[in-house]
C-alpha positions in Angstrom: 0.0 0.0 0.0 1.3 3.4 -0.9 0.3 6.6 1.3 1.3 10.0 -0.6 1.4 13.3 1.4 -1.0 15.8 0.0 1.7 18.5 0.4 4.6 17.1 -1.2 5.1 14.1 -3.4 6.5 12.1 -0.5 5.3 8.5 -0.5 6.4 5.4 2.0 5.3 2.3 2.4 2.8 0.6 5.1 3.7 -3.4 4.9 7.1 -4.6 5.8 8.8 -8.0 4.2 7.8 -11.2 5.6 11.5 -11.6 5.6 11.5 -10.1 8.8 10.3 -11.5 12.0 10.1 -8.2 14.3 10.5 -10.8 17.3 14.7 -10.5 16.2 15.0 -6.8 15.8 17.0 -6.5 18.4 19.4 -8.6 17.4 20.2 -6.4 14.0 23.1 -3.9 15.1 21.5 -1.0 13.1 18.7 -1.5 15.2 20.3 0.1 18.0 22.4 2.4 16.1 22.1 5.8 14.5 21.6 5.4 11.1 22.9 7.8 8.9 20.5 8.4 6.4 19.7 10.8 3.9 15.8 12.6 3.5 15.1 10.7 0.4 15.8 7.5 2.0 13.9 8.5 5.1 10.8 9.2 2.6 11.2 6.6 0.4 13.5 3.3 1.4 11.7 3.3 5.1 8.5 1.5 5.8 6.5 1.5 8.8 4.6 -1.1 10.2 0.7 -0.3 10.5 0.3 -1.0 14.3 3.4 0.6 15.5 4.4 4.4 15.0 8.3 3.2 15.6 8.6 0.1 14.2 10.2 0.5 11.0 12.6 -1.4 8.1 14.8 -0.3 5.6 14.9 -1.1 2.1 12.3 -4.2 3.8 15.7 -5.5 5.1 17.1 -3.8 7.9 15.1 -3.2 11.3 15.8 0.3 12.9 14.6 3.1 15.1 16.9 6.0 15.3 18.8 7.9 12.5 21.0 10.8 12.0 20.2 13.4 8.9 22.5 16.9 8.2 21.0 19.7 6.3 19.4 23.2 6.2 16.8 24.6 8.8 14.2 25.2 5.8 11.0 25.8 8.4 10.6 26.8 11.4 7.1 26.1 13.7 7.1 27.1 17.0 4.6 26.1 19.7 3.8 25.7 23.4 4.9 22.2 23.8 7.1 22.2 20.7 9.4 23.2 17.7 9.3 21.6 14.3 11.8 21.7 12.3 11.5 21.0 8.6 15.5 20.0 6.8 16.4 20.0 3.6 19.6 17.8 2.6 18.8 18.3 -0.9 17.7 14.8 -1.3 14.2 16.2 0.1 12.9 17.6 3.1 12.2 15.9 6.3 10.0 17.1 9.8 11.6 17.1 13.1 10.6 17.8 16.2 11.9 19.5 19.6 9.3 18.3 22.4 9.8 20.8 25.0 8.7 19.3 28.8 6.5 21.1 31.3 9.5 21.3 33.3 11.8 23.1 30.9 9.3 25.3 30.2 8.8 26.9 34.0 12.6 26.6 34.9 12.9 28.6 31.7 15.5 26.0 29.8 13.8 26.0 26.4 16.2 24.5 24.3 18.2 26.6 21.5 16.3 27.5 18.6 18.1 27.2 15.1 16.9 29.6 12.7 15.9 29.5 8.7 19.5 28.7 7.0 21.5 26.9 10.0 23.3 23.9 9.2 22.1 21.6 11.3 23.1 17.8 12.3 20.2 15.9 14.3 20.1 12.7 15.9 16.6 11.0 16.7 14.3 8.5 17.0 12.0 8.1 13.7 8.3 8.1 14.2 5.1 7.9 11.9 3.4 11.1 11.8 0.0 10.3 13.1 -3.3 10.9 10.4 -4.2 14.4 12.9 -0.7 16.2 12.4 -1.5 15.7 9.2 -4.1 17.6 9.0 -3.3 20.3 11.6 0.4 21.0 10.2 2.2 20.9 6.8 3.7 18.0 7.0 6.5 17.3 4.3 7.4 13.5 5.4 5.2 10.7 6.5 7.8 9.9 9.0 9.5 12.6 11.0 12.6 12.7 13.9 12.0 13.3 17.5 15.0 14.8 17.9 17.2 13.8 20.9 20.1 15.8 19.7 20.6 19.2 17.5 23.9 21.0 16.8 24.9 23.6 14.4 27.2 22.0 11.5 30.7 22.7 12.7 32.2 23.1 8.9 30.3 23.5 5.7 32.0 20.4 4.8 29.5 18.1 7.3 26.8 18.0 5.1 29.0 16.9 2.3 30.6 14.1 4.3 27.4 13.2 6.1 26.0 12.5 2.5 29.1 10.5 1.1 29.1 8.9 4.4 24.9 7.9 3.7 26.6 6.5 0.3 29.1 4.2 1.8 27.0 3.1 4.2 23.9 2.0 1.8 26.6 0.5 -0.3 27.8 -1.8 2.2 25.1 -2.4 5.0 21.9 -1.3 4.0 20.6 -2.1 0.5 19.2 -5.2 0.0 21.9 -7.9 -0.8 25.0 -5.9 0.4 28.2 -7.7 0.6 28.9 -6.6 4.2 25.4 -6.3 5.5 24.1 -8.5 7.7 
């Protein structure tokens, strides 16, 4: 089953491989692991299982949970309980999101906001965007980061290695058939 985003031309997939028995996730190092991945494979090599909002496989191969992406702060939406973040790697554009606690709000330690343009590299878990942020934001993925970590690109060169980096990487562990993949 493909779902397409009415915003964009985004599209992933709802039904995993039967190649993969979720009871043995664990045991699939990239499962644990930060993935680095680039948008376009976050929109288009990742699907999601129906029943679960963070179970997810790539390229219907590789079980995983958490990813890291590098690219430029494109959107910016700032609530009460959080900040979305839209990036664009030039692959395409992917949602993430800053949950801000009740905590952080009243001792006043809202977390650095990163403004339109900033190089940014996040680390997060990956998550289906539910059918009712759909409809109340523009959403340009289907699946979006909750973001555990976000720092400003230290050289303009990160975004470059970060996607060479993607290259090697889906070259050797994560496509489908890879000599070194598991």
């Amino acid at each position: 089953t493909t779902t397409t985003s009415t915003t964009s031309t985004t599209s992933t997939t709802s039904t995993t491989s039967s190649s993969i028995d979720a009871t043995q996730w664990g045991l699939n190092p990239l499962y644990w692991s930060y993935v680095h991945l680039t948008c376009y494979q976050i929109n288009h090599a990742i699907s999601t299982l129906p029943d679960k909002d963070h179970a997810h496989v790539l390229n219907n191969t590789h079980p995983l949970t958490k990813a890291t992406i590098v690219g430029t702060v494109v959107r910016v939406v700032e609530q009460l309980s959080f900040t979305k973040y839209t990036i664009d790697d030039g692959t395409g554009m992917v949602d993430c999101v800053q949950w801000i606690t009740k905590q952080q709000q009243q001792n006043l330690l809202l977390p650095k906001l990163f403004p339109h343009g900033a190089v940014v590299k996040i680390r997060g878990k990956l998550k289906r965007v539910s059918p009712s942020a759909l409809k109340r934001y523009v959403c340009f993925s289907l699946i979006e980061i909750s973001i555990q970590s976000m720092l400003e690109a230290e050289s303009v060169h990160d975004a470059i290695y970060h996607r060479l980096k993607c290259i090697q990487m889906h070259e050797e562990f994560y496509k489908e058939g890879a000599k070194s993949g598991t």
